[in-house]
VMD Tcl script that draws the C-alpha trace (Angstrom):
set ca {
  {-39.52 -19.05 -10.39}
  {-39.52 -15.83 -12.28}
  {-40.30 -13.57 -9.17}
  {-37.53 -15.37 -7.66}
  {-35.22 -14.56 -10.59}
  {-36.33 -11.10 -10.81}
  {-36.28 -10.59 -7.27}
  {-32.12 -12.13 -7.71}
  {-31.51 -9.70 -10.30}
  {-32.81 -6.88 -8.51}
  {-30.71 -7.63 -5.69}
  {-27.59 -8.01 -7.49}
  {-28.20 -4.77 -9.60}
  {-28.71 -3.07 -6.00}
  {-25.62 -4.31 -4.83}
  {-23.61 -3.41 -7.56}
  {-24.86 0.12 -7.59}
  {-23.92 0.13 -3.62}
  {-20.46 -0.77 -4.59}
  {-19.98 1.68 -7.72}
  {-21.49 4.28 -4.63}
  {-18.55 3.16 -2.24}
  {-16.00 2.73 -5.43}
  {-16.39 6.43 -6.67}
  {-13.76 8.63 -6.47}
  {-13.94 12.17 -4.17}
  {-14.04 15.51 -6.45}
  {-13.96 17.45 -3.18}
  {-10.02 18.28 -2.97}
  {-10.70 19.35 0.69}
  {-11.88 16.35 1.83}
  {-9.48 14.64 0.33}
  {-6.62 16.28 1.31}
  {-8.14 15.91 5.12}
  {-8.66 12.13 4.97}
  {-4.76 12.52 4.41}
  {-4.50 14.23 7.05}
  {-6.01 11.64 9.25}
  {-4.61 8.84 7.83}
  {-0.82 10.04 8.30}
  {-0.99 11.67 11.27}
  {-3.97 10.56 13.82}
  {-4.30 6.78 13.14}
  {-5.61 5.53 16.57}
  {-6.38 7.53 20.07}
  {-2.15 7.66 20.60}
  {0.85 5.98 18.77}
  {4.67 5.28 19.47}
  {7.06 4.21 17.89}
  {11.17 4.02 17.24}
  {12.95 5.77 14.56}
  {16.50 5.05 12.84}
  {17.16 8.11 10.86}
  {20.29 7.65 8.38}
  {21.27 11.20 7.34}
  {23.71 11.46 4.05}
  {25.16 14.76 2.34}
  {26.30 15.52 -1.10}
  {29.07 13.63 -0.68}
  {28.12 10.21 0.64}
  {28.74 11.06 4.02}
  {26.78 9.46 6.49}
  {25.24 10.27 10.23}
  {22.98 8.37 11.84}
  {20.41 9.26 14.73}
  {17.56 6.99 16.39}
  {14.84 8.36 18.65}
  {11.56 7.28 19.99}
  {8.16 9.23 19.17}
  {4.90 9.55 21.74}
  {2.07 10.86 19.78}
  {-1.50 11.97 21.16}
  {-4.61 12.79 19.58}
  {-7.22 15.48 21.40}
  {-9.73 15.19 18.81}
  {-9.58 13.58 15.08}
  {-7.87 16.10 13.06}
  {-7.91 18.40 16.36}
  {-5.45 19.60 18.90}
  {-2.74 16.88 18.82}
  {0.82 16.31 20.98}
  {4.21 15.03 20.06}
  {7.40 14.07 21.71}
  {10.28 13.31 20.26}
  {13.23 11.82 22.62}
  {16.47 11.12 20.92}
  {18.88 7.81 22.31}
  {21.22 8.12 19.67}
  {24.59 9.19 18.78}
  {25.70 10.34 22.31}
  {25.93 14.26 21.00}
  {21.90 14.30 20.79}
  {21.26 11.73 23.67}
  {17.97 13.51 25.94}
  {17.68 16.38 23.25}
  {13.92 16.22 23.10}
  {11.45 18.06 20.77}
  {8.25 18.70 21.65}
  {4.98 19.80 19.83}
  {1.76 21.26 20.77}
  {-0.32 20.73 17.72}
  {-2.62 24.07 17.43}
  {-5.73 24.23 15.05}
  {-6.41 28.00 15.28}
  {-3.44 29.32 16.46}
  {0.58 28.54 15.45}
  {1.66 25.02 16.97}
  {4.23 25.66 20.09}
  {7.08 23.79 19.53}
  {10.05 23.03 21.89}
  {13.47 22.03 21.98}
  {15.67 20.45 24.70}
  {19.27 20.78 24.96}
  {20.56 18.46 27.60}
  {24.12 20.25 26.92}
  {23.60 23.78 27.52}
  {20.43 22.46 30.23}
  {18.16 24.67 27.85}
  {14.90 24.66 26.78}
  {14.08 26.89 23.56}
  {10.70 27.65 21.99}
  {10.70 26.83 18.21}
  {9.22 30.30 16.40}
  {6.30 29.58 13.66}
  {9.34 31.24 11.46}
  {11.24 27.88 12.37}
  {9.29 24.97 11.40}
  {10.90 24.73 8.06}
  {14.19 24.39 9.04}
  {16.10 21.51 9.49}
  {15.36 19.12 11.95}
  {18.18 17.98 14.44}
  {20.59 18.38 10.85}
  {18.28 15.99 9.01}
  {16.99 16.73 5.71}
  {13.00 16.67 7.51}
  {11.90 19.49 8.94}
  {10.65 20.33 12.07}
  {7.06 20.66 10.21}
  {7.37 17.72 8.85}
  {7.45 15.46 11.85}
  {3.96 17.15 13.27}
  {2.35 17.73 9.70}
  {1.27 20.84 8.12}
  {-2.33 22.27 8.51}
  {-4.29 21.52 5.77}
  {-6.19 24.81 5.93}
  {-2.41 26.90 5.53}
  {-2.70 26.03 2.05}
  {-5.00 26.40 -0.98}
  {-5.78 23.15 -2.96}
  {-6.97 21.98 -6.56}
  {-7.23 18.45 -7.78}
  {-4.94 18.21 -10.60}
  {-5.80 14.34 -11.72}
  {-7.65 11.49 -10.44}
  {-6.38 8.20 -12.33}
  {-7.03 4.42 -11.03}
  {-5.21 4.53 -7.81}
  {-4.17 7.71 -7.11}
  {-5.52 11.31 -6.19}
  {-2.73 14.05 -7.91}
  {-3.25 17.25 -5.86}
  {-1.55 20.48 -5.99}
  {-1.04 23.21 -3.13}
  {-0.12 26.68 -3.06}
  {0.29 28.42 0.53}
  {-1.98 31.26 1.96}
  {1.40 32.86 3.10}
  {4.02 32.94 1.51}
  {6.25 34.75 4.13}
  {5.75 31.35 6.21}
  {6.81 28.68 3.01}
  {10.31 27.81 1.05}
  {8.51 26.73 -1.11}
  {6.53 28.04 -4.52}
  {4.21 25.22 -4.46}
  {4.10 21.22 -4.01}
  {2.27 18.22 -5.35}
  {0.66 15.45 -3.97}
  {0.32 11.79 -4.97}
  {-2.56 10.22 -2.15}
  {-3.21 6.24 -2.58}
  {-7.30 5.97 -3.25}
  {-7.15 2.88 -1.07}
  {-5.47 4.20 2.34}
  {-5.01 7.60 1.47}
  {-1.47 8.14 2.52}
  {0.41 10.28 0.23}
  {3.06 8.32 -1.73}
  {5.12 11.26 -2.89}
  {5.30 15.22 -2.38}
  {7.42 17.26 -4.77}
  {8.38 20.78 -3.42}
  {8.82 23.25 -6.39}
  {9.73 26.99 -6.87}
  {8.51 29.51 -8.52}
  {9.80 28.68 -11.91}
  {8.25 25.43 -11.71}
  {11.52 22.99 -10.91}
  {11.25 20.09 -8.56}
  {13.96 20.88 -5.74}
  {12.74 18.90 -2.78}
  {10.90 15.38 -2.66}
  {9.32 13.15 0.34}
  {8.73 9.73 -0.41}
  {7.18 6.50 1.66}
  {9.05 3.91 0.79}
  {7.58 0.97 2.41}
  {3.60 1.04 3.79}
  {2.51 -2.10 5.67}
  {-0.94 -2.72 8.19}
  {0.35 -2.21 11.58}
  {-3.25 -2.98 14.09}
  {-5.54 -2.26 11.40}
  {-3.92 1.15 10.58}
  {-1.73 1.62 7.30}
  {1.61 2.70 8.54}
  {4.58 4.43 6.82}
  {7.91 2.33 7.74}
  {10.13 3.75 6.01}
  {10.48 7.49 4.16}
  {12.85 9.49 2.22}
  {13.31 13.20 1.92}
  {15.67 14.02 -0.90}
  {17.15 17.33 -1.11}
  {17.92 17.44 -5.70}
  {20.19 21.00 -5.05}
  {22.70 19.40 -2.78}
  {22.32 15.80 -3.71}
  {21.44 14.80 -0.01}
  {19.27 12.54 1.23}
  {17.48 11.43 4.86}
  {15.75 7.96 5.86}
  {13.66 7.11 8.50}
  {13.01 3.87 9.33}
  {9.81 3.15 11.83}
  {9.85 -0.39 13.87}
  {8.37 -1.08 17.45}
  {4.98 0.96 16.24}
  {2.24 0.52 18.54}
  {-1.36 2.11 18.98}
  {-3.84 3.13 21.50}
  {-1.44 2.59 24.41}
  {-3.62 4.96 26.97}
  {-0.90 7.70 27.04}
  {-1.73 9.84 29.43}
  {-1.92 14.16 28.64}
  {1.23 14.56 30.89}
  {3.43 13.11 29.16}
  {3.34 15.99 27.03}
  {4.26 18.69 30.01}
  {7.29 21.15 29.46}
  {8.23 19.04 32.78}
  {9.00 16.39 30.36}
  {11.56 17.80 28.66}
  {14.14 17.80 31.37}
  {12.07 15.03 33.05}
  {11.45 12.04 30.30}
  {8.75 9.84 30.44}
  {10.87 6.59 30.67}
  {7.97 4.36 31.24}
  {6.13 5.42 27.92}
  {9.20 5.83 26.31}
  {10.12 1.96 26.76}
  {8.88 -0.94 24.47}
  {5.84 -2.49 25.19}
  {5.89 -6.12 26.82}
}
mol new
graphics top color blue
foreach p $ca { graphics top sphere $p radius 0.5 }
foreach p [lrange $ca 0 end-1] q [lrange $ca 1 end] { graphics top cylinder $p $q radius 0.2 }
display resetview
């Protein structure tokens, strides 16, 4: 009975210790700023899903736009593909935008104009500008590389990792610097706040609503807030879907002019 016992309380003590292992928190800021990574922008092989955007200015004036997104993953964390089809109003209707996801080069990003018939490449100068008048910007839709920034830990507390950023170029930033609030438990990051140089939040993006969609933790809704001009943009995610089998063509410059109806639809 007492080598039973002791044998009980040696297991127990071993599985506690295994779950204080799993329990305890990162101290490598670099790995936890790419497990963010992954976990906002590659969940599954491919994704898709719809997007109601509600754009307001400084006055309360509202636009609205909806659009679908095809996403595609090369590798985990790797060379990745977006495309971005908008259905809504009818003065953006087949504008398209297009991304090419680089890891040692600058991303190549496109832009359709069904209007003017044109197709125009989106400079690395570009991707922090305002996308299709929202208050997102082109970058982020696609994400920003991890390694175009440096990054310290600031605080670890119960549920959150607090991590601070400072860009390797500056020429290629608005911004000074920008904080990061990562859930321990999913790692999506809850909050960014954009500052400048003297230290004042003038930017922040927000997800407002996080729910399991196949296994994957999935942002459904987001803010970006601009605090200078008092404007703000929502996105609202439904119809998300993974590992759909999306095929690398998709992603041609053929599919600009040419959209991808079948993908683009819901699936049954």
């Amino acid at each position: 009975m007492q080598s039973l016992l002791r044998n009980m309380a040696t297991a127990t003590l071993t599985a506690l210790m295994s779950m204080s292992v799993l329990a305890a928190d990162l101290t490598d800021v670099d790995a936890i700023v790419e497990r963010a990574n992954l976990a906002s922008y590659y969940p599954g092989n491919d994704g898709r899903s719809e997007v109601r955007m509600t754009i307001t200015d400084g006055q309360g004036r509202e636009q609205q736009r909806q659009f679908t997104i095809l996403r595609l993953n090369e590798e985990p964390g790797g060379r990745q593909h977006f495309y971005v089809a908008f259905s809504r109003p009818a003065d953006v209707r087949d504008t398209v935008f297009m991304v090419t996801k680089n890891v040692a080069r600058d991303d190549d990003r496109w832009l359709y104009l069904p209007s003017l018939d044109l197709v125009r490449r989106i400079s690395a100068g570009d991707k922090r500008t305002s996308f299709v008048g929202s208050h997102f910007f082109y970058e982020d839709v696609s994400g920003r590389h991890p390694g175009e920034d440096t990054h310290v830990l600031l605080e670890t507390t119960d549920t959150h990792y607090l991590i601070e950023s400072h860009p390797k170029d500056t020429s290629t930033a608005d911004f000074h610097h920008y904080r990061v609030n990562i859930n321990k438990q999913h790692f999506l990051p809850e909050k960014i706040e954009y500052m400048d140089a003297s230290g004042a939040v003038y930017r922040t993006v927000e997800a407002l609503d996080i729910q399991d969609v196949e296994g994957f933790p999935t942002v459904m809704r987001s803010r970006v807030q601009d605090l200078r001009s008092g404007g703000q943009t929502v996105m609202e995610f439904g119809f998300v879907a993974y590992n759909l089998g999306l095929p690398v063509e998709v992603f041609s410059e053929r599919s600009l002019r040419r959209q991808p109806r079948d993908w683009l639809r819901r699936p049954q």
